[in-house]
C-alpha positions in Angstrom: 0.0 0.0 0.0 1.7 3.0 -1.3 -0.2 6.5 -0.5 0.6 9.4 -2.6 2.5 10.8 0.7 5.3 8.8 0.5 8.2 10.6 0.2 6.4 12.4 3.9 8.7 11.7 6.8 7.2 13.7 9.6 9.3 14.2 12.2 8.2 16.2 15.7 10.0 19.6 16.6 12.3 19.6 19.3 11.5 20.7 22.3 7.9 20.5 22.2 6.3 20.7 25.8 3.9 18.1 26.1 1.4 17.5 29.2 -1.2 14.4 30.0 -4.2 15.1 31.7 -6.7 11.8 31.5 -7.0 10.6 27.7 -5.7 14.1 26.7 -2.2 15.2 25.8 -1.8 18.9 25.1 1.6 19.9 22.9 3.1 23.4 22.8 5.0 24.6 20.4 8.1 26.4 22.4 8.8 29.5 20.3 4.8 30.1 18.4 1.6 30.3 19.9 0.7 27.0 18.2 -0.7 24.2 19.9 -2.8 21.2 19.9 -5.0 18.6 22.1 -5.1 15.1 20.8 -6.3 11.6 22.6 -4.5 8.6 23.0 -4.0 7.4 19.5 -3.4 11.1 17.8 -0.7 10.6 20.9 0.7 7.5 19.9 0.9 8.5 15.9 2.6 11.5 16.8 5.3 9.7 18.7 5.8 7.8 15.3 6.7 10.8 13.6 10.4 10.5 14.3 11.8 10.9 10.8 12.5 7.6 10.3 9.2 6.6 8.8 7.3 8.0 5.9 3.5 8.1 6.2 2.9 4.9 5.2 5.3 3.1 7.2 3.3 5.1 10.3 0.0 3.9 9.1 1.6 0.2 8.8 2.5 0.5 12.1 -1.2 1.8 13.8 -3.0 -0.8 11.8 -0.9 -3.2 13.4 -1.1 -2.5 16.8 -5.2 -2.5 16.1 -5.6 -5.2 13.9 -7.2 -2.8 11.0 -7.0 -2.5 7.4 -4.2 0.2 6.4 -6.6 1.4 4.0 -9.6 2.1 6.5 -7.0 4.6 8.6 -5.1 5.9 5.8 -7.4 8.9 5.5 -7.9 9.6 8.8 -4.0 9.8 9.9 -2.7 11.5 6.8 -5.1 14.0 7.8 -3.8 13.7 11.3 -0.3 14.6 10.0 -1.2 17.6 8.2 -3.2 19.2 10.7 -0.3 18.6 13.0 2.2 19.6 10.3 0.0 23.5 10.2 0.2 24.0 14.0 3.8 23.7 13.3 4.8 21.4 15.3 6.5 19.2 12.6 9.6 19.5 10.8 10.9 18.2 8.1 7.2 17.0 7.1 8.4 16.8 3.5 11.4 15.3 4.3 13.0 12.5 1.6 14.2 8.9 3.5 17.7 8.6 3.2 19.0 6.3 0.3 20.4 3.7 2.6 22.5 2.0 -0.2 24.0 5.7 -1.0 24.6 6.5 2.4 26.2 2.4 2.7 28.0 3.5 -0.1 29.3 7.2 1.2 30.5 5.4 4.4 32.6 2.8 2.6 33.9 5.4 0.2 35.0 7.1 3.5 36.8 3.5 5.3 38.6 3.1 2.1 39.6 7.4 2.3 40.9 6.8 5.6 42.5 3.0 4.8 44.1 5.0 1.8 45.2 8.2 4.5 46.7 5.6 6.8 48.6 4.1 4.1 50.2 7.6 2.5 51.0 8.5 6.5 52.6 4.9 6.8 54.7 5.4 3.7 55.6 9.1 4.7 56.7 8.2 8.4 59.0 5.6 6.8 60.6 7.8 4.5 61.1 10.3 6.8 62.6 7.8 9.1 65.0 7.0 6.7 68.8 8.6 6.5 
């Protein structure tokens, strides 16, 4: 199930103050007057919204902990996301998933950078060490 929202990887602000009182959870934005009451679940899919996971791993996730069809919620939480994403308390809501064979790549480019480094400052220290 792929939603048109895909590439969306909300992820909470920083620093948001966030109170339970009952079933209720109030969240403040800490620099704007923004803020916003949501129940349990609106609780629970906004502690999802890490970055990590686009929209549609989030709504994976919610109609697995309730044994529901993905495509009964799907509606209902992508609204979720954007009403939370326009009291400003998300960022990066557009957000693209890191490639993770790029970045496997990038961090292997950079072992074999510093295997070659070690190498030239192996070769240099013995050259300089000889008379």
């Amino acid at each position: 199930m792929k939603s048109d929202v895909s590439a969306i990887y909300p992820k909470l602000m920083s620093g948001i103050y966030h109170r339970q009182q009952g079933d209720k959870h109030l969240l403040l934005h800490p620099n704007k007057p923004s803020w916003l009451v949501v129940n349990n679940l609106g609780w629970e899919i906004t502690k999802l919204c890490d970055g990590t996971r686009d929209a549609d791993e989030i709504i994976s996730v919610i109609a697995a902990r309730y044994c529901m069809s993905p495509s009964l919620i799907q509606n209902d939480i992508i609204t979720y996301l954007s009403n939370l994403s326009n009291t400003s308390l998300l960022l990066n809501y557009t957000k693209k998933k890191v490639n993770k064979r790029a970045a496997a790549l990038k961090r292997l480019h950079l072992n074999i950078l510093q295997a070659q480094a070690y190498m030239v400052e192996q070769k240099l220290v013995r050259w300089l060490t000889k008379k």
